[in-house]
C-alpha positions in Angstrom: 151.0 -133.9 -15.0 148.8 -132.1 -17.3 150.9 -132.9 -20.2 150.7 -136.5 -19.3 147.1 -136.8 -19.2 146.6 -135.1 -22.8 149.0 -137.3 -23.7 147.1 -140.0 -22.6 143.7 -139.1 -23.8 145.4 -138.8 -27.5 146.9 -141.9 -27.2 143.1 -143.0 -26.1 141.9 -141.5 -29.1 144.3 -143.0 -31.5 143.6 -146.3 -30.7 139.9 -145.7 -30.7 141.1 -144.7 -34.4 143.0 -148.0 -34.8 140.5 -149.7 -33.4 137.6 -148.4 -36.0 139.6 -148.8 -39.1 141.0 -152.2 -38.5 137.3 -153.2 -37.6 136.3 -151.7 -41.5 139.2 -153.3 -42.8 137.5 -156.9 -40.7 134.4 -155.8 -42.4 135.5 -155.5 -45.7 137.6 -158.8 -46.1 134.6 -161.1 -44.3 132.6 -162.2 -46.8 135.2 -162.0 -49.7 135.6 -165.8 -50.1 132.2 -166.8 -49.5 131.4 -166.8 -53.0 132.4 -168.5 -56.4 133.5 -165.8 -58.8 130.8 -164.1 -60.9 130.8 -164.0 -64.9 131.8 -162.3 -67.2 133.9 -160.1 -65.4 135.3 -161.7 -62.4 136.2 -164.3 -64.2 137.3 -162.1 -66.8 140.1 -160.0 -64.9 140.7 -162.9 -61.9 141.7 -165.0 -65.3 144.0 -162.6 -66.7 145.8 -162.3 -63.2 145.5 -166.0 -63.2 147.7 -166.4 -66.5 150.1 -163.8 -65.3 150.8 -165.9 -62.6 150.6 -169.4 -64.3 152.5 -168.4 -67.0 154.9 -165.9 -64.9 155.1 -162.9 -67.6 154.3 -160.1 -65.0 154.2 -157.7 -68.3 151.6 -158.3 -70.8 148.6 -159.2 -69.2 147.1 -162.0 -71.2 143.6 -163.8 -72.1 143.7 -167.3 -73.8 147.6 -166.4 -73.6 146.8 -163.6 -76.1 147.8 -159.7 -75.5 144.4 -158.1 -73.6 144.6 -154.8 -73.9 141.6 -153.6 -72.7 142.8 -152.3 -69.2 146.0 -151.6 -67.7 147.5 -154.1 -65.8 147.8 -152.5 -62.0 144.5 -155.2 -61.0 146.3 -157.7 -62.4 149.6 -157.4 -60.8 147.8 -157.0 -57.3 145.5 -160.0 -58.0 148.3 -162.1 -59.2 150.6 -161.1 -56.6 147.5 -162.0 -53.9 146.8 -165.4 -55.6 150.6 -166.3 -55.4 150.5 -164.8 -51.4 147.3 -166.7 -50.3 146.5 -169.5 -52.9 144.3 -169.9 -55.9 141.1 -168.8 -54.0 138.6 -166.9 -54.2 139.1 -164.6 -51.4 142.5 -163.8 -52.4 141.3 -163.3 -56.1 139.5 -160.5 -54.6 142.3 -158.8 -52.6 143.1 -156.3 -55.0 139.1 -154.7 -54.3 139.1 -155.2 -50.4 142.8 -153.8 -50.5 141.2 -150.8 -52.7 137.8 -150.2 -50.4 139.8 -150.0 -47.4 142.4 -147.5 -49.2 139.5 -145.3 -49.8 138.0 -145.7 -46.5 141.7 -144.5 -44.8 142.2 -141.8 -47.2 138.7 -140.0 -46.5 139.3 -140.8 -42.5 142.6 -139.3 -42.5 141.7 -136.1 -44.2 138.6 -135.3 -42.6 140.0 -136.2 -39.3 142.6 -133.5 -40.1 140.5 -131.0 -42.3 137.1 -131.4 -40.3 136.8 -133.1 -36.7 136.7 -136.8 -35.3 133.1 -137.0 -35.2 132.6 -136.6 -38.8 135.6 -138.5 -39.3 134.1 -141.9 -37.6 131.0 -141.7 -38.4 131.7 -140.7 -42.7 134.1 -144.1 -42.9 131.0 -146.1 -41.3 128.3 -145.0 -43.5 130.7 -145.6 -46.0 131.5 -149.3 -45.6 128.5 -149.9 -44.7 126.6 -148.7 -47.8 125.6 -151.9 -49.7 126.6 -150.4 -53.1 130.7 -149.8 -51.7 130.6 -152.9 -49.8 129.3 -155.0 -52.5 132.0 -153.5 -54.4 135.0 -154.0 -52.3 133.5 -158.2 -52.7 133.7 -158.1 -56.5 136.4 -158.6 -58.4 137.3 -156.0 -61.0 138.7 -152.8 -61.8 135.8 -150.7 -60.5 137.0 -150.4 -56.8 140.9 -149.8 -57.5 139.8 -147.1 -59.9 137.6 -145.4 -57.4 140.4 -145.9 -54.8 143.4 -144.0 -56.6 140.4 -141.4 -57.6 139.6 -140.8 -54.4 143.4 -140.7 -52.9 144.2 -138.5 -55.2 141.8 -136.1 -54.9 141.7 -136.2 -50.9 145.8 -135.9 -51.1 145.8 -133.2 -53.7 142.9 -131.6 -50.9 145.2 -131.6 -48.3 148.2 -130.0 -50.1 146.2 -126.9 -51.2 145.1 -126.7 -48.1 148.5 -126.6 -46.6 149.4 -124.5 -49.2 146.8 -122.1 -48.1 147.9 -122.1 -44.6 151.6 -121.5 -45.2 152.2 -125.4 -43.9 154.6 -128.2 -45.7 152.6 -129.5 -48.7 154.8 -131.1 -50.9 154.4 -134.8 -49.3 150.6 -134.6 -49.8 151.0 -132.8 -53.3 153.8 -135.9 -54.2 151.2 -138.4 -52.9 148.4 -137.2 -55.0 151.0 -137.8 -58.1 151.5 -141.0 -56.8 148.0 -142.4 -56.6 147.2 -140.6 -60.0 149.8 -142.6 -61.3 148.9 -145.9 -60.0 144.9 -144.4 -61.2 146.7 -144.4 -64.9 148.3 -147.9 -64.5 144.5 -149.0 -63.0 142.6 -147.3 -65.5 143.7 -145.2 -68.1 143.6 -141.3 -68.5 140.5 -141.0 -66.0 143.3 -142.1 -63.3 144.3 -138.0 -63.4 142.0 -136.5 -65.5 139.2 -136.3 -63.2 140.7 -136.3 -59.6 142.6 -133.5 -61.8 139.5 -131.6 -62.7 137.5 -132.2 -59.6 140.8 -130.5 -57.9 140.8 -127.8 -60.5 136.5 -127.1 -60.1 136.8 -126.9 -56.9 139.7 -124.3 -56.6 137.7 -121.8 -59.0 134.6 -122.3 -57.1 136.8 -121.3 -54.5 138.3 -118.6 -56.3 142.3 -119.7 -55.4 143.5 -119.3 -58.8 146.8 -117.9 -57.7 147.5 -121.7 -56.2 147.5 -123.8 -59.6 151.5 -123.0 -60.6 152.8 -124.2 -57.1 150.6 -127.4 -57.2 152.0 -128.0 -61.4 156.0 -128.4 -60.1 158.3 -129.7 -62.9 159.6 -132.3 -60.1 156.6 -133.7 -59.7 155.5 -134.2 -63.4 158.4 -135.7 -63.9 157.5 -138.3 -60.9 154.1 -139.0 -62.0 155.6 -139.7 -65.8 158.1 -141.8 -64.4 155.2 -144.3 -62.7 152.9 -143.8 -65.1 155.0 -144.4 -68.7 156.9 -146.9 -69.2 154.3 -149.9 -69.4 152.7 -148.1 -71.9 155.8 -146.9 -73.8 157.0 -150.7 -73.5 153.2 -152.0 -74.4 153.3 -149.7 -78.2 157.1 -150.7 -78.6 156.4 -154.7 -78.6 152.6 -154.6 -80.2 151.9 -151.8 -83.4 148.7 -149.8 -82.6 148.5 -150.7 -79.1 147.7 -146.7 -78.5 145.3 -146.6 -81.0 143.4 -149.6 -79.7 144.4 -148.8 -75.6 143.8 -145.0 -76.2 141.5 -144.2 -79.2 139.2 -147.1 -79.2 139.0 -147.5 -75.8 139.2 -143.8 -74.2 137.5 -141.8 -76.4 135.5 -143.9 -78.9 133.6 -146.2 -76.4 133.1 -142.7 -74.4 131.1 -141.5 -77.4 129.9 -143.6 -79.3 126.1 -145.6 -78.8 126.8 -148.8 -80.0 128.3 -150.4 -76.8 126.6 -152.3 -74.0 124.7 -151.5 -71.1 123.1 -148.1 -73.0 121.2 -146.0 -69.9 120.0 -142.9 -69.4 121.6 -139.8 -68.7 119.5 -140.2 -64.9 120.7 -143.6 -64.9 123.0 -142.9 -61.4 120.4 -141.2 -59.5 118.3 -143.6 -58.5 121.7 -146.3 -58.5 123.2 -144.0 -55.6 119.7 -143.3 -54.3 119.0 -146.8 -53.8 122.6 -148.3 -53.5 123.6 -146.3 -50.6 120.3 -147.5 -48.3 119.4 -146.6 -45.5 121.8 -143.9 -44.9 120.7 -141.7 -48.9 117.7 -139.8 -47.1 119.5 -137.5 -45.6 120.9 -135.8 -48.8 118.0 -133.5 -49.0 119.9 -131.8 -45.7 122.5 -131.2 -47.8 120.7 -129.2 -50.3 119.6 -126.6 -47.8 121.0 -123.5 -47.6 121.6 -123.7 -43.3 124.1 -126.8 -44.8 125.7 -124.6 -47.9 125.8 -121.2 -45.7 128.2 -122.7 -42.7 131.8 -121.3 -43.5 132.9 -122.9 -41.0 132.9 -126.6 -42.6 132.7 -125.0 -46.2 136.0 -125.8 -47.4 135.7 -129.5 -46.5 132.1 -129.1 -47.9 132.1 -127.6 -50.9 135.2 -130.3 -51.8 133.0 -132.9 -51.3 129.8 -131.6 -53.4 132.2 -130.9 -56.3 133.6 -134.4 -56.0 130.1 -135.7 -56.6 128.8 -134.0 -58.9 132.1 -134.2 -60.8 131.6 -138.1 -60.8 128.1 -138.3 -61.4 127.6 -135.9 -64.4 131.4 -137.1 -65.6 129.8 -140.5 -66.1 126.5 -139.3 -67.1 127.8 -138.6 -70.3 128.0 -141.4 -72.2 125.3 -143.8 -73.3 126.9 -147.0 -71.6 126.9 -147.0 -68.1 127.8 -149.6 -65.4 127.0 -149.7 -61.4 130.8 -149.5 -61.2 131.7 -146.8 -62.7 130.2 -144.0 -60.1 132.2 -146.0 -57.4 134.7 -142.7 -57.1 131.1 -140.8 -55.7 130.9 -143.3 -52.8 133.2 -141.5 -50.3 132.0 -137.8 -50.5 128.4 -138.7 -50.7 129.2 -140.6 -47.3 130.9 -137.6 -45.8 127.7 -135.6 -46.9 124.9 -137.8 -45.9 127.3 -138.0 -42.2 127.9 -134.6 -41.8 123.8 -134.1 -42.2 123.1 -136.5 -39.7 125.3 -134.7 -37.2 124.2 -131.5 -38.1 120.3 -132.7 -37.5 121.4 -134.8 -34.2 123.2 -131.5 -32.8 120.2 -129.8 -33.5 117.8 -132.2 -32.0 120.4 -132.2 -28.5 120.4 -128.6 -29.0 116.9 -127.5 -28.9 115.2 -130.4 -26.9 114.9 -130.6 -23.2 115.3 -133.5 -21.3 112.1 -134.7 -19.1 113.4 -136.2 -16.0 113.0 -139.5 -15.4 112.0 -140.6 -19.4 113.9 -140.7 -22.4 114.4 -137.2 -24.2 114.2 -136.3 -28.0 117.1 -135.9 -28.0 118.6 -139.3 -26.2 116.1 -141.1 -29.0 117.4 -139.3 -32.0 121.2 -140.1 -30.9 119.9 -143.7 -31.5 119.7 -142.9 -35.3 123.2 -144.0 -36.4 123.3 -147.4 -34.7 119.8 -148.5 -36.0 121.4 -147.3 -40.0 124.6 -149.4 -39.2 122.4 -152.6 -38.2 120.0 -151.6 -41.1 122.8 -151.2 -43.5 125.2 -154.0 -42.5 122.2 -156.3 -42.4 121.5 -155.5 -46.2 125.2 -156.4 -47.0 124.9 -159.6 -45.6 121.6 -160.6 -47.1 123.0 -159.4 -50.7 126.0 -161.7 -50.4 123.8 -164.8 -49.0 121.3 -164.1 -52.0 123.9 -163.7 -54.8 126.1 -167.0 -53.2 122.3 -168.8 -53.8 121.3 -168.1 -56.8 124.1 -166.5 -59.0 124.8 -169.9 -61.1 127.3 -168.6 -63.6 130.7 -169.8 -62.0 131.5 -172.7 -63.5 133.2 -173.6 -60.2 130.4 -176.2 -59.0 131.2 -178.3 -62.8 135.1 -177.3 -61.8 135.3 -179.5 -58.4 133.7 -182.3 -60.2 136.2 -182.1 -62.8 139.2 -181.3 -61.0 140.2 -184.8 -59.4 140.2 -186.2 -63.3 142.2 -183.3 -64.9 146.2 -183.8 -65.4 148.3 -181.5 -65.5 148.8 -182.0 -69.5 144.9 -182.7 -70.4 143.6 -179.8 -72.4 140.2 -177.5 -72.2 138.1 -177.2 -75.0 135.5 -174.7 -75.1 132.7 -175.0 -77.6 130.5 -171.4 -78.5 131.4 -170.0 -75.5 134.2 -168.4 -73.4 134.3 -169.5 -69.2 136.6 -167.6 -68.1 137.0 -169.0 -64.7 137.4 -172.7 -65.7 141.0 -172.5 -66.1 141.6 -170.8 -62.6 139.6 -173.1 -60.9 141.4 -175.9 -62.3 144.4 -175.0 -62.3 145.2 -175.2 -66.0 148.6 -175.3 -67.1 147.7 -174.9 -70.7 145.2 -172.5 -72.6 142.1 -173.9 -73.9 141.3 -173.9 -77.7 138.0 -172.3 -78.3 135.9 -173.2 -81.3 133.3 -171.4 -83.0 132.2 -169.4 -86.3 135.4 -167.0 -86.4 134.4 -165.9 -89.7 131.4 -164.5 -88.5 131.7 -160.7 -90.1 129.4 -159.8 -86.8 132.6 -160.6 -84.3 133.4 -157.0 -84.7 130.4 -155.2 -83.6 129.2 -157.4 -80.9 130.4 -156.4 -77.6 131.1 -159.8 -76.0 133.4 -162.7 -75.0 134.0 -163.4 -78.9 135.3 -159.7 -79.5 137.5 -159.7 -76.7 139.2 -162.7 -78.1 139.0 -161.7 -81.4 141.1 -158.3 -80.8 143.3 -160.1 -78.5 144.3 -162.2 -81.1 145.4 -159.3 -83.6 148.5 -158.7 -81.5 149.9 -162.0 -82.0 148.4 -164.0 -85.0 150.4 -166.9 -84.2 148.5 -167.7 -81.4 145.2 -167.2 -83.0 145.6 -170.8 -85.5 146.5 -172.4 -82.1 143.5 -170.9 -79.6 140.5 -169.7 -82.0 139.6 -172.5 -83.6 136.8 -173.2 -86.6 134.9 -176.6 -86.2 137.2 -178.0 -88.9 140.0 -177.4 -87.3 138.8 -178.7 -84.3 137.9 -181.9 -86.1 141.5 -182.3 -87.1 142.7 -181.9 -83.6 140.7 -183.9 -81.9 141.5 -186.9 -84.7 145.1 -186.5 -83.9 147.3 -189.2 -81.8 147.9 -187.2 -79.3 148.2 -188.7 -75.6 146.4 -185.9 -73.5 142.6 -186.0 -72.4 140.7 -183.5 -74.5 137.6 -182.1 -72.0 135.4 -180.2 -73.8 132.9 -178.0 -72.3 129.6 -177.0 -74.2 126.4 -175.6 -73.4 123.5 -177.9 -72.0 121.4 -176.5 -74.3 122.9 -177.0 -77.3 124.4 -180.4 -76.6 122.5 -181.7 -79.6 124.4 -179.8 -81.9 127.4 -181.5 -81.1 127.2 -185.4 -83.0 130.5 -186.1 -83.0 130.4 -186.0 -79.5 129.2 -189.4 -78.5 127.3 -189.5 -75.3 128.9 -191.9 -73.2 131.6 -189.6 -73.2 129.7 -187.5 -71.4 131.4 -186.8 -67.7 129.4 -184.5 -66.4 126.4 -182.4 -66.6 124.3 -180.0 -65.1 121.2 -177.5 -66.4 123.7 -174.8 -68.0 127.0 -177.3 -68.9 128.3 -180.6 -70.6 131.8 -182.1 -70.2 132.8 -184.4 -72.7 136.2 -186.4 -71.4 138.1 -187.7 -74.6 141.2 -189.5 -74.3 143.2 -190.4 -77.1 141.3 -193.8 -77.8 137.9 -192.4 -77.0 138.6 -189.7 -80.3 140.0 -192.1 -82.5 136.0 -193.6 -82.5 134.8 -190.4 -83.2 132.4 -190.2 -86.4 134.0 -187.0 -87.4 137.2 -189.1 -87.4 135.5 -192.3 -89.2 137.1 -191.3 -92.6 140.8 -190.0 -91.1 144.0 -192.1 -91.9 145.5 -193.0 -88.0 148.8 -191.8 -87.0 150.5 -195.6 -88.4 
């Protein structure tokens, strides 16, 4: 009988488990079509994934239908393979994040529940998805999340095997796990994928002092199953382009690490105050973590210690170089939630501890026990008024200009892009061609200007080919355009500078709106062009 109830309550338990996770996994995924997608970058990466799927070459991820080798292409696949699942939407086009937050917010779960106790547990995966700076970032689509997921697997899985080691308990599933995600961390990102979780693993067992572990968690077996994930799209990716490892490597490891010259320049501080302010209401208790009751406890020091190393790994990691993005110190959400929970509890058992209950009126302690539930409404309630004031007033999408577009465009009309690059147009209509984009490409700046013109630009040196038929000069465009061709040209151009397209006659204007022009052109329409006045016709 006795054995039946503890059965029972563990079976109560585990679905109180089930229960809280599948509610952050609800959580997570709510607001993740409410939105048009942001530019540059969502529209940057959902594009890619976009013509990966359009185009169905799974291998070389692609932007303008030129090699874009900036990242590797694990966000792409998972993206593509969601839009293909769920439909060209924008909730699906951010699968690949939501999919990642709630891989991070399982992995820390499971190993605390494990290494620490259930308390902790719970309470560390709701301050974490409930921190607007994580939850923003499981609703955005890009790389940052899925990096900061495989990070965070791999470090909690490589955890958990040393700590089986220590014990004299099986550790070579979690040890063969943690090569796994820092596989897929190398496929998401690049070196960082392993190097840090790798490092932050390493710190932590000389703080530690278990230098007698590191052979038994380097087996030859497992190398060789981290190589065989992490290779061959590389190896394939240098075989098909020359100097895709100088570009994917050099340039973009190590000289964009160190050099100055790169957006988004910040301070060394810069990610204080961002995790200070980003992880609201819950960051004041990390001064509890900096006392020395909190540091002295052996008891909870392993699972402690872990976690202040995994910070400070992260934050002084990408302290380093001058450029700097929000995204980037993703990897520090998860143990800076364990922290700032495991100080709450310590203060709340201290408060039940030490106060007395009055009879009859509410205790100290009964009032302090309320703390958690007031930062969960506090914190989810921030979330929520972030998405509802970025869905207001973000208006870079060009998915508004898009829907008014859409029931015109056929399947063989083509995009044209004037002095600027809208990386979402073609997902949100569904493009089956890739748009020509015209400006200065002789401009000897192209190269040092870290923006949508660069990215083409570089793309374009892996297959020059392409480059005559995407990257146009205004000439060439003039030729184009003059051609008997029977497809609609649309062209898109900035409101702003509408004027500096003449040859663009303004009853051809479709639409408009403060940021955007469309210019529809049909084959009769651009054989009345001015820039086509002097031209021979096709007869």
């Amino acid at each position: 009988m006795r054995r039946f109830l503890v059965a029972i309550g563990e079976g109560v338990l585990e679905t109180r488990a089930a229960t809280l996770l599948i509610l952050c996994a609800l959580w997570l995924t709510l607001f993740a079509g409410f939105r048009p997608l942001m530019l540059p970058d969502e529209g940057r990466y959902v594009g890619v994934a976009w013509e990966m799927l359009s185009s169905g070459n799974w291998l070389v991820p692609t932007l303008d239908g030129m090699p874009f080798f900036h990242k590797p292409p694990l966000f792409y696949w998972l993206t593509a393979a969601g839009l293909q699942v769920f439909g060209a939407n924008d909730w699906a086009a951010r699968l690949a994040s939501t999919l990642a937050a709630l891989l991070a917010t399982v992995a820390l779960y499971a190993f605390l529940r494990r290494y620490a106790d259930k308390r902790l547990a719970n309470l560390a995966v709701v301050v974490l998805v409930s921190q607007p700076m994580f939850f923003a970032g499981a609703q955005y689509a890009n790389l940052d999340m899925l990096v900061a997921a495989m990070i965070s697997a791999t470090i909690v899985c490589g955890a958990s095997a040393i700590l089986s080691l220590e014990r004299g308990l099986p550790y070579r599933i979690a040890l063969a796990s943690a090569y796994f995600f820092a596989a897929l961390g190398v496929l998401a990102k690049g070196l960082i994928g392993f190097v840090l979780p790798g490092a932050i693993l390493l710190a932590w067992l000389l703080v530690r002092r278990r230098y007698r572990l590191i052979p038994a968690l380097l087996p030859i077996p497992m190398i060789v199953l981290f190589l065989f994930l992490a290779l061959p799209w590389f190896v394939w990716m240098q075989a098909s382009y020359g100097g895709f490892w100088d570009y994917f490597l050099v340039y973009h490891h190590f000289r964009r690490f160190a050099e100055t010259g790169f957006n988004n320049g910040q301070a060394f501080w810069f990610y204080v105050p961002v995790l200070l302010v980003g992880t609201l209401p819950w960051s004041p208790w990390i001064v509890r973590v900096f006392s020395l009751t909190f540091l002295a406890d052996r008891e909870r020091l392993e699972v402690r210690s872990l976690m202040i190393v995994w910070l400070l790994g992260i934050v002084i990691f990408f302290s380093l170089p001058s450029s700097k993005l929000v995204g980037y110190i993703f990897p520090a959400l998860p143990p800076l939630a364990c922290l700032l929970a495991d100080a709450l509890l310590g203060w709340l058992d201290k408060r039940s501890s030490g106060t007395a209950s009055v009879s009859g009126t509410p205790s100290a302690a009964s009032t302090s026990s309320a703390w958690p539930g007031v930062g969960v409404v506090v914190a989810s309630s921030a979330c929520v008024v972030f998405i509802v004031l970025v869905a207001l007033f973000d208006r870079s999408s060009s998915k508004a200009l898009a829907k008014k577009v859409a029931p015109l465009f056929a399947t063989g009309d083509q995009i044209v892009m004037v002095d600027e690059y809208q990386y979402d147009l073609p997902f949100y209509l569904r493009a089956a061609t890739n748009p020509w984009v015209v400006s200065d490409w002789s401009d000897p700046d192209i190269q040092v200007r870290d923006n949508w013109r660069k990215e083409l630009y570089d793309a374009g040196r892996f297959d020059p080919p392409l480059v005559r038929d995407r990257l146009l000069l205004a000439g060439d465009f003039a030729s184009r355009a003059c051609a008997d061709s029977g497809g609609t040209l649309w062209v898109f151009g900035k409101t702003a500078q509408a004027s500096a397209y003449p040859f663009l006659p303004e009853q051809a204007i479709a639409f408009a709106d403060g940021k955007r022009t469309v210019w529809k052109l049909d084959a009769g329409q651009r054989r009345q062009l001015s820039l086509c006045a002097e031209k021979p016709s096709s007869g």
